[in-house]
C-alpha positions as CSV (number, residue, x, y, z in Angstrom):
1,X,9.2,40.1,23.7
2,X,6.3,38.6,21.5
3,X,7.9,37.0,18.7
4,X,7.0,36.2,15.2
5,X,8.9,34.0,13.3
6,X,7.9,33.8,9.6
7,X,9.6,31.2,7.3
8,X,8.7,29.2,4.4
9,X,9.8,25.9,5.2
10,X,9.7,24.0,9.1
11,X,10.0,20.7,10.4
12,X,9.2,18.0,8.5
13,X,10.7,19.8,5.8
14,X,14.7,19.3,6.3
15,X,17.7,21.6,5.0
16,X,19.5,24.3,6.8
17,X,16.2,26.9,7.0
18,X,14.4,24.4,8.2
19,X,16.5,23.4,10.7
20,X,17.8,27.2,12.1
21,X,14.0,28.0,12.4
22,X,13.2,25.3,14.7
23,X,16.3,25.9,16.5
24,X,15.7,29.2,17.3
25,X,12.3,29.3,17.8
26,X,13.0,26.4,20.4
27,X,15.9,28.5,22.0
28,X,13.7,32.0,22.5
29,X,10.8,29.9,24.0
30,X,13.4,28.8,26.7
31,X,14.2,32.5,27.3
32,X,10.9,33.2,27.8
33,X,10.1,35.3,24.7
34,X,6.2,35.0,23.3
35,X,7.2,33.0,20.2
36,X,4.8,31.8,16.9
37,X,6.1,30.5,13.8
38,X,4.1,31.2,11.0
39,X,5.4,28.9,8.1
40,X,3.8,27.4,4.6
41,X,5.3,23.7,5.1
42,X,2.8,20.9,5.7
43,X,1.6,19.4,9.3
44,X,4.3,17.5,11.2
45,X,3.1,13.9,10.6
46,X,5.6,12.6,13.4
47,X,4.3,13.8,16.2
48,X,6.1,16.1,17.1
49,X,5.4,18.4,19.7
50,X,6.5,22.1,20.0
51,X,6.9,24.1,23.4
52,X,5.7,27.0,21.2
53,X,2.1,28.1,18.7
54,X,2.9,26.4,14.8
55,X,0.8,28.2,12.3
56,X,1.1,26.6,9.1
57,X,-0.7,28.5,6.0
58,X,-1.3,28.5,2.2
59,X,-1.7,24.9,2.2
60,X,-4.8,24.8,0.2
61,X,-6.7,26.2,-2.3
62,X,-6.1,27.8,-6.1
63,X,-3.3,30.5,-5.8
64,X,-5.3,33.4,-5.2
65,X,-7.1,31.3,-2.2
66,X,-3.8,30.9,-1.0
67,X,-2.2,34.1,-1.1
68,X,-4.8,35.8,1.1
69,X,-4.6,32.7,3.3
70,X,-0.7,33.9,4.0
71,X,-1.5,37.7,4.1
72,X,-5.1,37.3,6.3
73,X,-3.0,34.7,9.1
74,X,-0.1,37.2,8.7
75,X,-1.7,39.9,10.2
76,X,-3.5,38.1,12.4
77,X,0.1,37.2,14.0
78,X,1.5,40.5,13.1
79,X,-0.4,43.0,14.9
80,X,-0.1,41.5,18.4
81,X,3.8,41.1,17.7
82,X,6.6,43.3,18.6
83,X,9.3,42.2,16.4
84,X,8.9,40.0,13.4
85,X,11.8,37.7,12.2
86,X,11.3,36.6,8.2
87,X,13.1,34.3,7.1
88,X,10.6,33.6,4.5
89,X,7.7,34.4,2.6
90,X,9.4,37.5,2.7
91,X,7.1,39.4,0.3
92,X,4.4,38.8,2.1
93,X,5.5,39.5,5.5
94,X,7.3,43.0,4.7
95,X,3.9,44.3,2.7
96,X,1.7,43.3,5.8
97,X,4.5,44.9,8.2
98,X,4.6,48.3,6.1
99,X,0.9,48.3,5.7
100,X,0.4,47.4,9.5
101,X,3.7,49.7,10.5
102,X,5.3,46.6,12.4
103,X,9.1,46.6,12.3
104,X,10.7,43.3,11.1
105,X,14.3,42.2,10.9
106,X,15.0,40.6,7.5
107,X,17.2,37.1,7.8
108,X,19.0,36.3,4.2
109,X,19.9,32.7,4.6
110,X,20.1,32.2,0.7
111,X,20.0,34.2,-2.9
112,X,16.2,33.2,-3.4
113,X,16.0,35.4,-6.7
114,X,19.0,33.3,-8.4
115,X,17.3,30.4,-6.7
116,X,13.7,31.1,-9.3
117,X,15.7,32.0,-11.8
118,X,17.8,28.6,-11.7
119,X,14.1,26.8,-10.9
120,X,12.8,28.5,-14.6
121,X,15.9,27.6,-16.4
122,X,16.3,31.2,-16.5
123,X,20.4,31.0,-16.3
124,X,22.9,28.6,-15.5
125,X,25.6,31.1,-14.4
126,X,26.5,31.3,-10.5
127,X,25.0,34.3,-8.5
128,X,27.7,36.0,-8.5
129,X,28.1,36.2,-12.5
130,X,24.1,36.7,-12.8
131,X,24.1,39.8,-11.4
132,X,27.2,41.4,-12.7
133,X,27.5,39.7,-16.3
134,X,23.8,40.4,-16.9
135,X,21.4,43.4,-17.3
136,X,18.2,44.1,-16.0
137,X,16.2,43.7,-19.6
138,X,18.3,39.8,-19.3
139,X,17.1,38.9,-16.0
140,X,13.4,40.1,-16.7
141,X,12.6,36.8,-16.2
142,X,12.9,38.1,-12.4
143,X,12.8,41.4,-12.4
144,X,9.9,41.7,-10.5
145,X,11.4,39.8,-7.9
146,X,14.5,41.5,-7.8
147,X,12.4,45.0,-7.1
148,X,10.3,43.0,-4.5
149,X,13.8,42.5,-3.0
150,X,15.2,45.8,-2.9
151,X,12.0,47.3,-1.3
152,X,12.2,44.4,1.2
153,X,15.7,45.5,2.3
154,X,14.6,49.2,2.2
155,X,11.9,48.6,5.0
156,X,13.7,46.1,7.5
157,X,14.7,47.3,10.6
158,X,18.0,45.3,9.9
159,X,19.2,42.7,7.5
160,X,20.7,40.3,9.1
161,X,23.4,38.1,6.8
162,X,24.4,34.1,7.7
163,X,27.9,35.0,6.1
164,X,29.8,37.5,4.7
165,X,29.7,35.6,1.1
166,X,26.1,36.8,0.9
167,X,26.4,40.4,2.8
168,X,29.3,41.0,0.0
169,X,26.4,39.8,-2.7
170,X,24.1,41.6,-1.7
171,X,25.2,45.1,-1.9
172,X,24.9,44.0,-5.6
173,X,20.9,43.6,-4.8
174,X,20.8,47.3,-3.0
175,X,24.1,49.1,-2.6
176,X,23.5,51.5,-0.2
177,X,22.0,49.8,3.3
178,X,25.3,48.6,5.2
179,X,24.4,51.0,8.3
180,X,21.5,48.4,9.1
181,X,23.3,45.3,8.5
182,X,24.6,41.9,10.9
183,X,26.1,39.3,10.2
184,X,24.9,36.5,12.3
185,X,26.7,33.0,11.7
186,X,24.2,29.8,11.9
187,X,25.2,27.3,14.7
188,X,24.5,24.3,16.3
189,X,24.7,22.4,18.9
190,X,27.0,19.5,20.0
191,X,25.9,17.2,23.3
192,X,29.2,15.0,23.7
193,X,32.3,13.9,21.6
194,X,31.5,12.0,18.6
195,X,33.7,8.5,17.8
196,X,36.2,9.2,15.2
197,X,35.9,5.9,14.3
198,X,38.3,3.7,11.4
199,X,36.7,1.5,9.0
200,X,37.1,-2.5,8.7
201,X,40.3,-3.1,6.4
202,X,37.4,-4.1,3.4
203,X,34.5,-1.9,4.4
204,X,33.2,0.3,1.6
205,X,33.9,4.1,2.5
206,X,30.3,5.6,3.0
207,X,29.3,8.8,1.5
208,X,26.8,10.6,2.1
209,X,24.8,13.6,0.6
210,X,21.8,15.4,2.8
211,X,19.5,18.3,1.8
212,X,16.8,18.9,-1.2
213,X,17.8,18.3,-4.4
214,X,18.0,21.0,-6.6
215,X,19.5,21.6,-9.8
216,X,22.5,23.8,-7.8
217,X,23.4,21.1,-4.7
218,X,25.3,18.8,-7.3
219,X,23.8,15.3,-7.0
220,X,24.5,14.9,-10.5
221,X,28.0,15.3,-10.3
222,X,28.4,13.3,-7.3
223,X,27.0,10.3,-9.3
224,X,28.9,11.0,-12.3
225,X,32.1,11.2,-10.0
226,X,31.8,7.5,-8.1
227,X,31.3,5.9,-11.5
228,X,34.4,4.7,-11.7
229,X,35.4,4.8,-8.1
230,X,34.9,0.7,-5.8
231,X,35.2,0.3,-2.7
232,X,32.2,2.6,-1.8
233,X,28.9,3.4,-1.1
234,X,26.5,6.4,-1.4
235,X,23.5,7.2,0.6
236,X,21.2,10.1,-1.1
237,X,18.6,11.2,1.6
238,X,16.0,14.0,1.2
239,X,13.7,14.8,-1.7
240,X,13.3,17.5,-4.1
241,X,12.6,18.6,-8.3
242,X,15.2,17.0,-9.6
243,X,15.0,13.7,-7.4
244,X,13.4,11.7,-10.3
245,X,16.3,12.7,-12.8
246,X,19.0,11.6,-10.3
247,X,17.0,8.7,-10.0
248,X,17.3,7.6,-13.8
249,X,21.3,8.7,-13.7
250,X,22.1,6.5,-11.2
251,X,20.4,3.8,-12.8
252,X,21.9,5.3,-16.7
253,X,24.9,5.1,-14.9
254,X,24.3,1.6,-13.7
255,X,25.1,2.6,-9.9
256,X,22.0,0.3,-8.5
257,X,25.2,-1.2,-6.4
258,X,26.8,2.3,-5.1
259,X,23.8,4.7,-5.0
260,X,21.0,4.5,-2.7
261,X,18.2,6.8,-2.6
262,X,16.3,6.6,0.6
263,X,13.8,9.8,0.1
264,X,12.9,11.8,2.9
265,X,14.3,11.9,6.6
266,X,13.3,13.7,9.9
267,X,15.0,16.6,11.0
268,X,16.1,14.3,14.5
269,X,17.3,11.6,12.2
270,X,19.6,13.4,10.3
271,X,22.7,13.4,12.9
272,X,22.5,9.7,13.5
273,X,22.4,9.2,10.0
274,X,25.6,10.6,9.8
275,X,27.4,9.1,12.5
276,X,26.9,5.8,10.2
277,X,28.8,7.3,7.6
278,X,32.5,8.4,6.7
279,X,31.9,11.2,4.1
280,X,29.7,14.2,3.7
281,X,29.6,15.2,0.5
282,X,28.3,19.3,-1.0
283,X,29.0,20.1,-4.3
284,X,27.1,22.6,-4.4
285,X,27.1,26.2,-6.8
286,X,26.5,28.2,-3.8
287,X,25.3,27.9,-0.3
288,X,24.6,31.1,1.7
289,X,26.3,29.3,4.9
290,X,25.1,25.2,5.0
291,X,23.9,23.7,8.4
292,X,24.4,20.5,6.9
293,X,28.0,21.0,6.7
294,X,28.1,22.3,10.5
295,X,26.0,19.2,11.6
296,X,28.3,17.0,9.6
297,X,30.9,18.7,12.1
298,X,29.0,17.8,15.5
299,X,28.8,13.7,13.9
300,X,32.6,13.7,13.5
301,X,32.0,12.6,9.7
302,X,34.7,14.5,6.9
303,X,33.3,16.8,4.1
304,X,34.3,17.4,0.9
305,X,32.6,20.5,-0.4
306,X,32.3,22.9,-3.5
307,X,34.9,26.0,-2.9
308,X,31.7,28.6,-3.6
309,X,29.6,30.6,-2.3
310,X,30.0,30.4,1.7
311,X,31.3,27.3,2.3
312,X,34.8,28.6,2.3
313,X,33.9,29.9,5.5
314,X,33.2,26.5,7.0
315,X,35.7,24.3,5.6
316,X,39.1,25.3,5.4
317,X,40.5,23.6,2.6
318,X,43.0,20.5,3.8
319,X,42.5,21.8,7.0
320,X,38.8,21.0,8.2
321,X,37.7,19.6,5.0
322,X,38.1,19.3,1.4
323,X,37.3,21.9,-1.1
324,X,36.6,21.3,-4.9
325,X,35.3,22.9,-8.0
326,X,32.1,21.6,-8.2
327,X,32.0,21.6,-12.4
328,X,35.4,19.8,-12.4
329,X,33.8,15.8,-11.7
330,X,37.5,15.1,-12.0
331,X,38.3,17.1,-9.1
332,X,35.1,15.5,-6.9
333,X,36.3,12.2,-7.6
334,X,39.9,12.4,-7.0
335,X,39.0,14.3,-3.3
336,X,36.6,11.0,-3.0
337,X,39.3,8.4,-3.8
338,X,41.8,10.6,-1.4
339,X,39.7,9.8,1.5
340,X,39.0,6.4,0.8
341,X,42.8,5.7,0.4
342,X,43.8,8.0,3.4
343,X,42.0,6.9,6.9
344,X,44.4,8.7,8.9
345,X,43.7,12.1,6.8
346,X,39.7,11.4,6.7
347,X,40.1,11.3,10.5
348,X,41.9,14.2,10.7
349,X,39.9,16.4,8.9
350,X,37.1,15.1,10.8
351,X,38.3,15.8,14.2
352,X,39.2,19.5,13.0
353,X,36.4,20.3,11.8
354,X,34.3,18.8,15.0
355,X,36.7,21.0,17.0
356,X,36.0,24.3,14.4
357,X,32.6,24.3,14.8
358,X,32.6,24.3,17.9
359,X,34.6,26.8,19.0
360,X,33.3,29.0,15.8
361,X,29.6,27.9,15.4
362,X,27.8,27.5,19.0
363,X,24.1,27.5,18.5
364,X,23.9,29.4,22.0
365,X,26.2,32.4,20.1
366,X,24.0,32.5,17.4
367,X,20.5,32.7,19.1
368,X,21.9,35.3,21.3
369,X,22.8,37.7,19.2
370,X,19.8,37.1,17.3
371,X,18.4,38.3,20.6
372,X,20.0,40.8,20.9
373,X,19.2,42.2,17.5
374,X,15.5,41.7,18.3
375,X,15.6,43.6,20.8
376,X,17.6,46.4,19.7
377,X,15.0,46.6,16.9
378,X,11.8,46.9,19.2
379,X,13.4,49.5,20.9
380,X,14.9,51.1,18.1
């Protein structure tokens, strides 16, 4: 097949779209599919070389100069495709799909609506509550984006979900299109056993937190949490709008001893990064299904996550991981001080959750029956 893939954000950027959309693209290429990605992230400044065409669009320009940018090199990739996989700038590549008739299959890897509307300070209620405790004249602050939604699901060939957490949520978006809909769990990869290693007797217990920061992935209350807690220390990688305000908590805070903000990372250095720690830590208000919690699994590192959206569906609360109420700081910091007390239980959790994701997350699984939707949509 000659594949498109269409995202919004690629290597360098990092996070869990990032990260899928490199994977796959890498692991259709070695099946010898046709692939382009098509995405609106700055050149790769590392180097990096890809065994498959990188068109990166939008990148300059006034708005206008950009849009057409995105639409013109869309359809240039479009109409020699057979199948187009978005998994971003969605709005763009369904219109140039229905105008050009080309059949795409639609990933959701996230609630990007409640996303702008938590970006415009729109609402500070969970997704969930957003749609069902609100009406339409109250979220008009994204209503056009909400319609731009539903006609996106009306013209994929499928929709295909990263859990069930966001296929349940979005028959709130468009409740009648479950007869075109897959749920395809993100995966990844693991190449040997990680060390499951204990800490020196008076080593500080090493968090960590990974990703963008936004004002839903919970930064804030990690640093509120560990303000009281010794004995530890807290790595903050990765970049993002509310970066500069974490920045002047920590130091509000007087954490200049415990918090370490070391800005961006490559997508390759992320694992290692994580080996050298003890703790993951995602507070987040929702996650559709987080990579960061699945490669926190193949570095044999614990994880102490927020109980919503689908992280449920990774960590299995005192089983795999620890789950908390990410507006309880409480809660955050007494799951903290547990696994700094409790090697023998950090360790545990760790080597569950290694073991979990493997047997329930294969990156191999995933890309295949991507595949196999694909092609079930090019001949469908």
């Amino acid at each position: 097949m000659r594949v498109l893939i269409v995202t919004q954000v690629f290597p360098p950027d990092i996070g869990g779209p990032a990260t899928f959309g490199a994977r796959l693209a890498e692991e259709l290429s070695r099946s010898s599919h046709a692939v382009k990605v098509v995405c609106s992230t700055a050149d790769d400044k590392s180097g990096s070389v890809y065994p498959y065409k990188v068109i990166r669009v939008g990148l300059t320009g006034n708005t206008i100069q950009r849009e057409l940018d995105i639409r013109l090199r869309l359809a240039i990739e479009i109409i020699s495709a057979d199948i187009v996989y978005c998994m971003g700038l969605e709005h763009q590549t369904s219109w140039v799909c229905r105008w050009l008739r080309k059949k795409y299959v639609l990933r959701i890897g996230g609630d990007s609506v409640w996303e702008g509307a938590r970006n415009l300070g729109a609402t500070d209620l969970e997704p969930d509550a957003y749609y069902t405790d609100t009406t339409p004249e109250q979220r008009i602050a994204i209503r056009i984006p909400e319609l731009r939604r539903q006609n996106q699901l009306k013209g994929a060939q499928c929709v295909v979900y990263v859990s069930e957490y966001l296929q349940k949520l979005s028959r709130i978006w468009l409740p009648d299109h479950s007869h075109k809909e897959k749920i395809i769990l993100n995966g990844v990869v693991a190449t040997h056993e990680p060390e499951f290693s204990k800490r020196d007797e008076n080593e500080n217990l090493r968090l960590l937190f990974v990703g963008r920061q936004t004002n839903w992935k919970g930064v804030d209350s990690i640093l509120l949490a560990i303000q009281h807690l010794y004995g530890i220390r807290l790595t903050i990688a990765g970049y993002g709008p509310e970066y500069p305000g974490n920045v002047d908590l920590a130091k509000k805070l007087k954490l200049e001893d415990k918090a370490y903000f070391i800005g961006h990372v490559q997508p390759y250095e992320i694992l290692e990064l994580m080996k050298r720690h003890d703790v993951l830590l995602l507070p987040s208000l929702y996650e559709g299904l987080s990579n960061t919690l699945l490669e926190a699994g193949v570095a044999g590192i614990a994880c102490i996550a927020s109980n919503r959206g689908g992280n449920p569906e990774v960590i299995i609360d005192h089983e795999t991981g620890l789950l908390v109420n990410p507006f309880d700081i409480e809660q955050v910091k007494t799951a903290i001080k547990s696994l700094a007390d409790n090697e023998s239980t950090r360790i545990k959790l760790a080597r569950n959750h290694y073991e979990r994701v493997l047997s329930e997350f294969p990156l191999d699984k995933s890309v295949s029956e991507t595949i196999n939707v694909l092609e079930r949509a090019v001949q469908g």
